[in-house]
N, CA, C and O atoms as a printed pandas DataFrame, in Angstrom:
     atom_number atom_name residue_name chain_id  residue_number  x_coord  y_coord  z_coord
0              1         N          UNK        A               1  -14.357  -51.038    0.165
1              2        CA          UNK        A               1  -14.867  -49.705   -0.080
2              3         C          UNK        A               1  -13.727  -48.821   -0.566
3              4         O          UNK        A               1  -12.576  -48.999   -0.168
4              5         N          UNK        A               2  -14.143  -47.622   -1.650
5              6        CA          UNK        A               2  -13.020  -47.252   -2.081
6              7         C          UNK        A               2  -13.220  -45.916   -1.100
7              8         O          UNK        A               2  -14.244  -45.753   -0.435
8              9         N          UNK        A               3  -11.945  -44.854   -1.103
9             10        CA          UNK        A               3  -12.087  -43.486   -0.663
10            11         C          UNK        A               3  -11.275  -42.999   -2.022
11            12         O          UNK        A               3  -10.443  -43.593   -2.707
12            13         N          UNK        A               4  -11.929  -41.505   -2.151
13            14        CA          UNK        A               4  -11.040  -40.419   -2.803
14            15         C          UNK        A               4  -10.654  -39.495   -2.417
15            16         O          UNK        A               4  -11.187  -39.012   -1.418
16            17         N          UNK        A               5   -9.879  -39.037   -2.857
17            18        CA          UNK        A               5   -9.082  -37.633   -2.384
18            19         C          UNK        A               5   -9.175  -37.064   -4.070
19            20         O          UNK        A               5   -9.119  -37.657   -5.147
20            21         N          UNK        A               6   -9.339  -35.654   -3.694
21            22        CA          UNK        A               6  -10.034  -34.643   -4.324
22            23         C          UNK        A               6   -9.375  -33.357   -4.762
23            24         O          UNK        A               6   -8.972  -32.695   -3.806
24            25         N          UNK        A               7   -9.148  -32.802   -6.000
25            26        CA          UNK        A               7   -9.407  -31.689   -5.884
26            27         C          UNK        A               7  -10.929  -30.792   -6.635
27            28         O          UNK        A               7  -11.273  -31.202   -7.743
28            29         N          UNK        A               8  -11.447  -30.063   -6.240
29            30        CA          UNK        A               8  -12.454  -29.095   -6.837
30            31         C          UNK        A               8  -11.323  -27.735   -6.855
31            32         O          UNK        A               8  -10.435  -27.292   -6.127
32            33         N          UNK        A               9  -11.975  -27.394   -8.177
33            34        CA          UNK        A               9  -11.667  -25.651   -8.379
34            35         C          UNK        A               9  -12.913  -24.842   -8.699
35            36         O          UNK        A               9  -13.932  -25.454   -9.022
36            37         N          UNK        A              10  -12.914  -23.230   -8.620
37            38        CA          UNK        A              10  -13.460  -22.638   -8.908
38            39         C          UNK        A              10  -13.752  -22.304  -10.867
39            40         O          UNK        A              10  -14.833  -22.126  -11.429
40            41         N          UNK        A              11  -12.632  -22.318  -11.358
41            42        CA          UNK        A              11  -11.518  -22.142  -12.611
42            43         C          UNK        A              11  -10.414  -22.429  -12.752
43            44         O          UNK        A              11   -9.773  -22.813  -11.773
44            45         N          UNK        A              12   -9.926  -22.354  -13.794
45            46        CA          UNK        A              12   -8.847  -22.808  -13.467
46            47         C          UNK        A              12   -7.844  -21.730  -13.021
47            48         O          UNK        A              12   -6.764  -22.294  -12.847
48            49         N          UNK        A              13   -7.763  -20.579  -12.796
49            50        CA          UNK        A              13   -6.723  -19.854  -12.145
50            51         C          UNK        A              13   -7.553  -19.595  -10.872
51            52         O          UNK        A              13   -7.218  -18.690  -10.108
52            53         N          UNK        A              14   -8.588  -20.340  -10.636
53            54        CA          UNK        A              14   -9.259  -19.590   -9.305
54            55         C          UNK        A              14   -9.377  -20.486   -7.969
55            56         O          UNK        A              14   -9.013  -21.638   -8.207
56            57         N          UNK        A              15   -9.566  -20.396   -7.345
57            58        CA          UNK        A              15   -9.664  -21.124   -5.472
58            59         C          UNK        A              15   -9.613  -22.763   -5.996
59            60         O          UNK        A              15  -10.052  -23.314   -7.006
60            61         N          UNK        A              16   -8.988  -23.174   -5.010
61            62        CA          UNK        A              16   -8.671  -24.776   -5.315
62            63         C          UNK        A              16   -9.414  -25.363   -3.691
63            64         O          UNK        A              16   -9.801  -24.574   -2.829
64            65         N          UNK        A              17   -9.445  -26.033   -3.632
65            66        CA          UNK        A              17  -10.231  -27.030   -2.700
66            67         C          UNK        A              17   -9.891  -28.596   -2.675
67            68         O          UNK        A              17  -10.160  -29.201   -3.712
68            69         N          UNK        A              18   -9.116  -29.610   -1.206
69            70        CA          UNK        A              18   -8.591  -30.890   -1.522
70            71         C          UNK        A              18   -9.357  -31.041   -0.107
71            72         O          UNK        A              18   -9.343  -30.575    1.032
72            73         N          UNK        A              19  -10.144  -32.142   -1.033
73            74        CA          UNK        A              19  -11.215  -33.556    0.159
74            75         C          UNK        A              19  -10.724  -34.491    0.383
75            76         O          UNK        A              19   -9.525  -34.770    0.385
76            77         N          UNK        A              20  -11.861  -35.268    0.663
77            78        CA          UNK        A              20  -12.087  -36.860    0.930
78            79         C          UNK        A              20  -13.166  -37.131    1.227
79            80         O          UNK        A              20  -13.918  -36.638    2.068
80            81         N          UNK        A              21  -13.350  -38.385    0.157
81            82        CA          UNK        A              21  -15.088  -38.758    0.844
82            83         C          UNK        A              21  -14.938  -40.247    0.154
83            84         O          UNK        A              21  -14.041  -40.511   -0.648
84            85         N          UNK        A              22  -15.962  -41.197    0.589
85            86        CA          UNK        A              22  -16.094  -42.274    0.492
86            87         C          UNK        A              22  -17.002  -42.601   -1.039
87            88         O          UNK        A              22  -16.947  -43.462   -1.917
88            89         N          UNK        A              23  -17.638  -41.664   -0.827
89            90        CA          UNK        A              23  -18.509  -41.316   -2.442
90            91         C          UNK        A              23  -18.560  -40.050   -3.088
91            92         O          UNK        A              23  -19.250  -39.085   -2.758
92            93         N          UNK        A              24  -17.761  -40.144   -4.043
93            94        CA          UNK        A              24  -17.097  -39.077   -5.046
94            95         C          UNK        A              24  -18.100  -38.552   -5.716
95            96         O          UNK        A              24  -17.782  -37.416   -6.069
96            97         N          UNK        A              25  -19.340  -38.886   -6.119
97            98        CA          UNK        A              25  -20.376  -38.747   -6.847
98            99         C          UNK        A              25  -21.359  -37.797   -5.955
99           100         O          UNK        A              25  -21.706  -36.766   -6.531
100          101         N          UNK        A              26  -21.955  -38.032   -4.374
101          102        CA          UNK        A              26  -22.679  -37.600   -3.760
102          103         C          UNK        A              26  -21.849  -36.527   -3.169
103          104         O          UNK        A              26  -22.550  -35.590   -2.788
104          105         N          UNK        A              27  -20.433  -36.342   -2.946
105          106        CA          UNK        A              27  -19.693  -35.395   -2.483
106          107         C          UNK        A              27  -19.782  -34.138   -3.585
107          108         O          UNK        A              27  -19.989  -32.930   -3.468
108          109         N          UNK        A              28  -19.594  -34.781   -4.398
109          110        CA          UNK        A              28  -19.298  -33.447   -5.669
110          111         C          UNK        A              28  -20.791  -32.750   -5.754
111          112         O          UNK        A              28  -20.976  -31.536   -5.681
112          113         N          UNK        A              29  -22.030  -33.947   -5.955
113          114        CA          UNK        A              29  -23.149  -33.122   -6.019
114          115         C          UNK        A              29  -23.521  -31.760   -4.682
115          116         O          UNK        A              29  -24.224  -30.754   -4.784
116          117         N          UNK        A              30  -22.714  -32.281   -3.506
117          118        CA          UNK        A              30  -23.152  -31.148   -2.260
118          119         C          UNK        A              30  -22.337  -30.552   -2.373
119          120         O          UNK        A              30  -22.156  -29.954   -1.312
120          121         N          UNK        A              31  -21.436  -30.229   -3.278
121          122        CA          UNK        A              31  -20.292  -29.096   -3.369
122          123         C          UNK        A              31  -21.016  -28.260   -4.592
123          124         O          UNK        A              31  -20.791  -27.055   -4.701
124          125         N          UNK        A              32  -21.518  -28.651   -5.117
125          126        CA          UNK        A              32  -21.856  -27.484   -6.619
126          127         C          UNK        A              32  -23.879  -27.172   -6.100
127          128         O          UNK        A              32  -24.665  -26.368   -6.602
128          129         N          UNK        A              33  -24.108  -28.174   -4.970
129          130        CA          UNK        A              33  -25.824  -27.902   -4.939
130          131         C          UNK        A              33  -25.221  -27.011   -3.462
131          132         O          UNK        A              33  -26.061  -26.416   -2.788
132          133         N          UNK        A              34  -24.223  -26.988   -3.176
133          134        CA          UNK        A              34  -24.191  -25.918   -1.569
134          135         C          UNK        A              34  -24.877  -26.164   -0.513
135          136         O          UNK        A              34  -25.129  -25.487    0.483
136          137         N          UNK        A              35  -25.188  -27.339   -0.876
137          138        CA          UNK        A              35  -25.843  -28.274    0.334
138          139         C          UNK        A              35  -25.102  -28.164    2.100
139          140         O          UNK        A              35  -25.794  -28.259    3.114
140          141         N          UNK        A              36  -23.689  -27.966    2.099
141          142        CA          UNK        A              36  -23.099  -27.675    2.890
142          143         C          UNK        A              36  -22.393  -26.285    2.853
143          144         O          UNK        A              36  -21.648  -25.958    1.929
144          145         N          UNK        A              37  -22.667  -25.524    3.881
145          146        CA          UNK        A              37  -22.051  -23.533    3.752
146          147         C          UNK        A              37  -21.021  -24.270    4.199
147          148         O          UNK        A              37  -20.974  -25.353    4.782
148          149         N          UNK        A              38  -19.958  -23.284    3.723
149          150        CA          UNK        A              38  -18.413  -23.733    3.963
150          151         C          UNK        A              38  -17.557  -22.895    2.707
151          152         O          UNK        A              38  -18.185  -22.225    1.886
152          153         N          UNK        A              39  -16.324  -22.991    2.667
153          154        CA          UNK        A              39  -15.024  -22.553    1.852
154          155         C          UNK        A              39  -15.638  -22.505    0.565
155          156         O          UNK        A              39  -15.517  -21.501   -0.137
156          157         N          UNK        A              40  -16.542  -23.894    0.048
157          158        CA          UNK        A              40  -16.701  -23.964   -1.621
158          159         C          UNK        A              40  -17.840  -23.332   -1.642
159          160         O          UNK        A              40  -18.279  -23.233   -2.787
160          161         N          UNK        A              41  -18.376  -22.950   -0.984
161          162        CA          UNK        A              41  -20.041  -22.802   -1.089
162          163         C          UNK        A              41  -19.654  -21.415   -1.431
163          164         O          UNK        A              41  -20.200  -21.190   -2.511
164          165         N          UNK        A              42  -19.067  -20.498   -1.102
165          166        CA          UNK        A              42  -18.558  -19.459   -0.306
166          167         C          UNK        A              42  -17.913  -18.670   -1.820
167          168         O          UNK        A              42  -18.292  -17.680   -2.446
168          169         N          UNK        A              43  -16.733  -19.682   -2.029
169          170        CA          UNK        A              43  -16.040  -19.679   -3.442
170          171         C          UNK        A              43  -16.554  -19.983   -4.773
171          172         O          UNK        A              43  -15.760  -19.811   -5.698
172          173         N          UNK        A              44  -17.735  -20.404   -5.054
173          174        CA          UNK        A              44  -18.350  -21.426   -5.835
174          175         C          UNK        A              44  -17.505  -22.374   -6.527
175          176         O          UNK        A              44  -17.504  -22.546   -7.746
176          177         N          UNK        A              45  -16.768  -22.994   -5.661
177          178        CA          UNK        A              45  -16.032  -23.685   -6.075
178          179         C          UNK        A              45  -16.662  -25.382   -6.709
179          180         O          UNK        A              45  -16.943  -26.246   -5.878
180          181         N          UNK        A              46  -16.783  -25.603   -7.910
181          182        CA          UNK        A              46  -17.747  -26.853   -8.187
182          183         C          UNK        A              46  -16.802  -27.691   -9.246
183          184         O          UNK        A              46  -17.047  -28.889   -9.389
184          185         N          UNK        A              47  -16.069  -27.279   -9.754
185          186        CA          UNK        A              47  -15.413  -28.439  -10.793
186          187         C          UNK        A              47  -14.831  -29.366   -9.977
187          188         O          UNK        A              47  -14.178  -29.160   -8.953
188          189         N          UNK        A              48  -15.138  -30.498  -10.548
189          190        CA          UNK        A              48  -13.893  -31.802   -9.931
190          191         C          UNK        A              48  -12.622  -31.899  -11.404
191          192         O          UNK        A              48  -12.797  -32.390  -12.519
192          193         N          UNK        A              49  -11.491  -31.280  -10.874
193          194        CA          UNK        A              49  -10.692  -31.440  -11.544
194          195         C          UNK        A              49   -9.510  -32.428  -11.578
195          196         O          UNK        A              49   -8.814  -32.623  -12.574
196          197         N          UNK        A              50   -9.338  -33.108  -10.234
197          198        CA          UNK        A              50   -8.578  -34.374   -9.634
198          199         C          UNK        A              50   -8.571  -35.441   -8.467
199          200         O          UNK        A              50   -8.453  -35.284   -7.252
200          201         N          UNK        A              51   -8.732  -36.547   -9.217
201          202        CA          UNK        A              51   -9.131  -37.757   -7.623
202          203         C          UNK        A              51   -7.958  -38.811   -7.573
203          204         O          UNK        A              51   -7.688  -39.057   -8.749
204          205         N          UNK        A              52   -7.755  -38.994   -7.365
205          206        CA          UNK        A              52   -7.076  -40.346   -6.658
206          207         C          UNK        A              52   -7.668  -41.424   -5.817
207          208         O          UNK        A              52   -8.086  -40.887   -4.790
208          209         N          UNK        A              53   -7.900  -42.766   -5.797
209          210        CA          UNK        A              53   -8.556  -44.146   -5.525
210          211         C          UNK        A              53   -7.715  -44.556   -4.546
211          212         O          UNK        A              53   -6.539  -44.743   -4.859
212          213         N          UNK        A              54   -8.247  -44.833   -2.824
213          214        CA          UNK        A              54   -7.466  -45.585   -2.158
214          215         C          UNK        A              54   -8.433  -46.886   -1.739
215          216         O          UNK        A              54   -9.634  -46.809   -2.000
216          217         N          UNK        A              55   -7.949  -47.966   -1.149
217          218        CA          UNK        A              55   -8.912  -48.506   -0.719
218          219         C          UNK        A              55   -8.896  -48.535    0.777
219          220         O          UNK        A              55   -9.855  -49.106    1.296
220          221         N          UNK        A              56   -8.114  -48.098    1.456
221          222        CA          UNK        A              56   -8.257  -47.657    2.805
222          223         C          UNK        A              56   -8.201  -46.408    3.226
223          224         O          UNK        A              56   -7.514  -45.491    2.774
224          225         N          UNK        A              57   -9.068  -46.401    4.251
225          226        CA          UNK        A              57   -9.314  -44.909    4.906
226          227         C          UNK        A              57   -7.634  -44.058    4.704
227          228         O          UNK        A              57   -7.111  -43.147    4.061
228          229         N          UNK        A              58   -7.283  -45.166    5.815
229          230        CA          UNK        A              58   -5.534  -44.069    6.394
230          231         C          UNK        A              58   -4.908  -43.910    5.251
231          232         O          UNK        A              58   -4.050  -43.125    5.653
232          233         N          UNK        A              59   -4.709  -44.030    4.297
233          234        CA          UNK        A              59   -3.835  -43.712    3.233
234          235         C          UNK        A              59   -4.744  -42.448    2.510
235          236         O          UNK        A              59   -4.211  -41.343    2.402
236          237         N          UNK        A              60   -5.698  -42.599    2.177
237          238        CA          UNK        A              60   -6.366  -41.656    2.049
238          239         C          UNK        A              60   -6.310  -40.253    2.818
239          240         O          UNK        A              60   -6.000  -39.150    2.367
240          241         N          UNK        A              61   -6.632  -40.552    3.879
241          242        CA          UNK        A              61   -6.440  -39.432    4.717
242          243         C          UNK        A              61   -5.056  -38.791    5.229
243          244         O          UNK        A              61   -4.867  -37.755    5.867
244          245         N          UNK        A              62   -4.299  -39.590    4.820
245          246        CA          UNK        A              62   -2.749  -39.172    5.304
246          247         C          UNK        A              62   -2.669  -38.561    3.402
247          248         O          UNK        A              62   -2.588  -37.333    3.377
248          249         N          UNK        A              63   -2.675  -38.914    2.609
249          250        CA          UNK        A              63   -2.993  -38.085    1.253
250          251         C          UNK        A              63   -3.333  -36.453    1.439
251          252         O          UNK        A              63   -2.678  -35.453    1.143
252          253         N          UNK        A              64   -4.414  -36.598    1.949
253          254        CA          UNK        A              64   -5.138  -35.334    2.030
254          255         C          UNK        A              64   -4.479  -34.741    2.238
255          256         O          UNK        A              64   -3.979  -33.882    1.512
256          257         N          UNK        A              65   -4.171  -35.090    3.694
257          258        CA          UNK        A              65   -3.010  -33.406    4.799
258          259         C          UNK        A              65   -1.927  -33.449    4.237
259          260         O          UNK        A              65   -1.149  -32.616    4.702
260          261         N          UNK        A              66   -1.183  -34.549    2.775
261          262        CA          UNK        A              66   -0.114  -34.163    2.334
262          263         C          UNK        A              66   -0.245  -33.358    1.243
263          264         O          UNK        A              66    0.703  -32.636    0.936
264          265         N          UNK        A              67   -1.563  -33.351    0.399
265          266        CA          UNK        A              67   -1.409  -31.764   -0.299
266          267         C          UNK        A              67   -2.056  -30.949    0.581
267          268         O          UNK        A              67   -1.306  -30.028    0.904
268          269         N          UNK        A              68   -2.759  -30.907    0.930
269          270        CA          UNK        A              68   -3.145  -30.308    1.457
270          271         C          UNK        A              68   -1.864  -28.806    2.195
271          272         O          UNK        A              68   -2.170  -27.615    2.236
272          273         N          UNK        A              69   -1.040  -29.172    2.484
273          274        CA          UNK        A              69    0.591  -29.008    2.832
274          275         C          UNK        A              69    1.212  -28.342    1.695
275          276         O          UNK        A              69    2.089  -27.555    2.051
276          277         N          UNK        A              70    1.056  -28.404    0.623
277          278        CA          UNK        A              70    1.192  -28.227   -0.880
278          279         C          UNK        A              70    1.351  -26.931   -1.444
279          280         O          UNK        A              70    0.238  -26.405   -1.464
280          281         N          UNK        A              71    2.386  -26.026   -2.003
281          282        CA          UNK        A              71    2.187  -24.753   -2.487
282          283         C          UNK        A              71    1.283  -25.064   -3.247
283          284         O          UNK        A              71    1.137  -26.279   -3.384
284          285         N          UNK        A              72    0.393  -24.209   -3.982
285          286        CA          UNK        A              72   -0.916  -23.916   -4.688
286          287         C          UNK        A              72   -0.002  -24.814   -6.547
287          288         O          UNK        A              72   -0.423  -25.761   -7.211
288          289         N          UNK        A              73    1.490  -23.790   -6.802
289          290        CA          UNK        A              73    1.521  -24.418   -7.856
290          291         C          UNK        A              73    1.812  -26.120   -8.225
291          292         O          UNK        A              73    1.759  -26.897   -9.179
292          293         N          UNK        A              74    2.162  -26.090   -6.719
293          294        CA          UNK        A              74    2.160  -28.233   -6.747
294          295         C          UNK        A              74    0.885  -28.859   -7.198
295          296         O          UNK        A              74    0.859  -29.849   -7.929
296          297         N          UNK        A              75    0.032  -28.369   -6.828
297          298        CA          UNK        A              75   -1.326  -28.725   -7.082
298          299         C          UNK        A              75   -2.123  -28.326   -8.205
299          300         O          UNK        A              75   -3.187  -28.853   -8.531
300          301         N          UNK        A              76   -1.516  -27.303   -8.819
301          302        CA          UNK        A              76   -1.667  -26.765  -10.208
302          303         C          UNK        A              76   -0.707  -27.944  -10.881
303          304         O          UNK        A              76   -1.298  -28.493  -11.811
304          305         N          UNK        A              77   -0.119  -28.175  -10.776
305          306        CA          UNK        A              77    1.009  -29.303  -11.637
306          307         C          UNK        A              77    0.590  -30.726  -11.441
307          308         O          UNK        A              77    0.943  -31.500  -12.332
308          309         N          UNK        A              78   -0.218  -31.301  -10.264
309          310        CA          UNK        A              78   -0.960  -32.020  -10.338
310          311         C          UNK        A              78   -1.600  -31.989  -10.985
311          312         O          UNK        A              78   -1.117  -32.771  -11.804
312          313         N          UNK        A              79   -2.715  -31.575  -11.494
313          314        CA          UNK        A              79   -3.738  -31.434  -12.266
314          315         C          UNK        A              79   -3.660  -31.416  -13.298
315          316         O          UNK        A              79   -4.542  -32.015  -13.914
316          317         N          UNK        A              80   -2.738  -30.832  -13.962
317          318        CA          UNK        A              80   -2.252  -30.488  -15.433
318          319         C          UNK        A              80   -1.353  -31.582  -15.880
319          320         O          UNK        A              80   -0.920  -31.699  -17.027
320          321         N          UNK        A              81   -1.086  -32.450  -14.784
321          322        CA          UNK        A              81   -0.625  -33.664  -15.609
322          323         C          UNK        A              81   -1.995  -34.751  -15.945
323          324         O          UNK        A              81   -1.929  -35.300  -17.045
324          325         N          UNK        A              82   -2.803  -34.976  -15.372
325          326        CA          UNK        A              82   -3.796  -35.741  -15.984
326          327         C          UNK        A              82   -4.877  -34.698  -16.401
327          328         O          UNK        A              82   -5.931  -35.184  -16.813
328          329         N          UNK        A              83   -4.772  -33.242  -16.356
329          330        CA          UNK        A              83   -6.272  -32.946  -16.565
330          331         C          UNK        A              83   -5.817  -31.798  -17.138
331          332         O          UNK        A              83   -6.223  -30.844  -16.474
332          333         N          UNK        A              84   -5.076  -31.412  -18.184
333          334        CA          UNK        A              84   -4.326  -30.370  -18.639
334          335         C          UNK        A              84   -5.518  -28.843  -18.913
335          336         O          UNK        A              84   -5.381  -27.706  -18.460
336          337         N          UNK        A              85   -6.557  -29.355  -19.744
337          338        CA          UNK        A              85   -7.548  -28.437  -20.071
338          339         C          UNK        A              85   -8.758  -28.172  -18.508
339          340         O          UNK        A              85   -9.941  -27.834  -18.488
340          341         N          UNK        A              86   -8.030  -28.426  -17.651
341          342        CA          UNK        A              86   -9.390  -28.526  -16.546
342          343         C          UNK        A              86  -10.735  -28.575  -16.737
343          344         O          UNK        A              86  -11.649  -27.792  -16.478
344          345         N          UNK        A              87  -10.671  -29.741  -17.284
345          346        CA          UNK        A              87  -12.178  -30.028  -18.137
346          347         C          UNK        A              87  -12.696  -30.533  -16.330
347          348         O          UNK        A              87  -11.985  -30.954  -15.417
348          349         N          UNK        A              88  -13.968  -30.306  -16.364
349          350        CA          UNK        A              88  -14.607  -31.178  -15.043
350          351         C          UNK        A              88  -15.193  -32.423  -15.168
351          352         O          UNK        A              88  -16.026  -32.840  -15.972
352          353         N          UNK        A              89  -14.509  -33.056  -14.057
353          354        CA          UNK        A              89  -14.482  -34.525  -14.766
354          355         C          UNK        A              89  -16.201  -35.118  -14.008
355          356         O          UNK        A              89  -16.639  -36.238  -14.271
């Protein structure tokens, strides 16, 4: 089973948001349908602008809380290396 780690944005200069979920596809749809109230729902935060593929949980999740940890422009510089135009992927 794979996991991802995530970022969603609002825009690209606007609220950033870093997950994890086991299915990248059904996660993203309850982030832009607001299926869950919370931070993105809140923000309308809906683009998927960056994932990363683990195949185990713990690496995954030890991922997370390490950007998570992250000044905002680390994670802006993430992104802009594979996703320069923050197209939503």
């Amino acid at each position: 089973m794979a996991y991802y780690v995530y970022i969603l944005a609002s825009r690209r200069d606007g609220a950033i948001y870093v997950g994890i979920t086991n299915d990248l596809v059904r996660r993203t749809y309850e982030h832009r349908s607001k299926a869950v109230p919370g931070f993105t729902a809140k923000y309308n935060i809906t683009w998927l602008v960056w994932f990363e593929i683990y195949d185990d949980p713990i690496s995954a999740i030890s991922r997370e809380k390490e950007l998570k940890k992250w000044k905002r422009a680390w994670k802006v510089q993430l992104v802009e290396k594979t996703n320069p135009t923050w197209d939503d992927l």
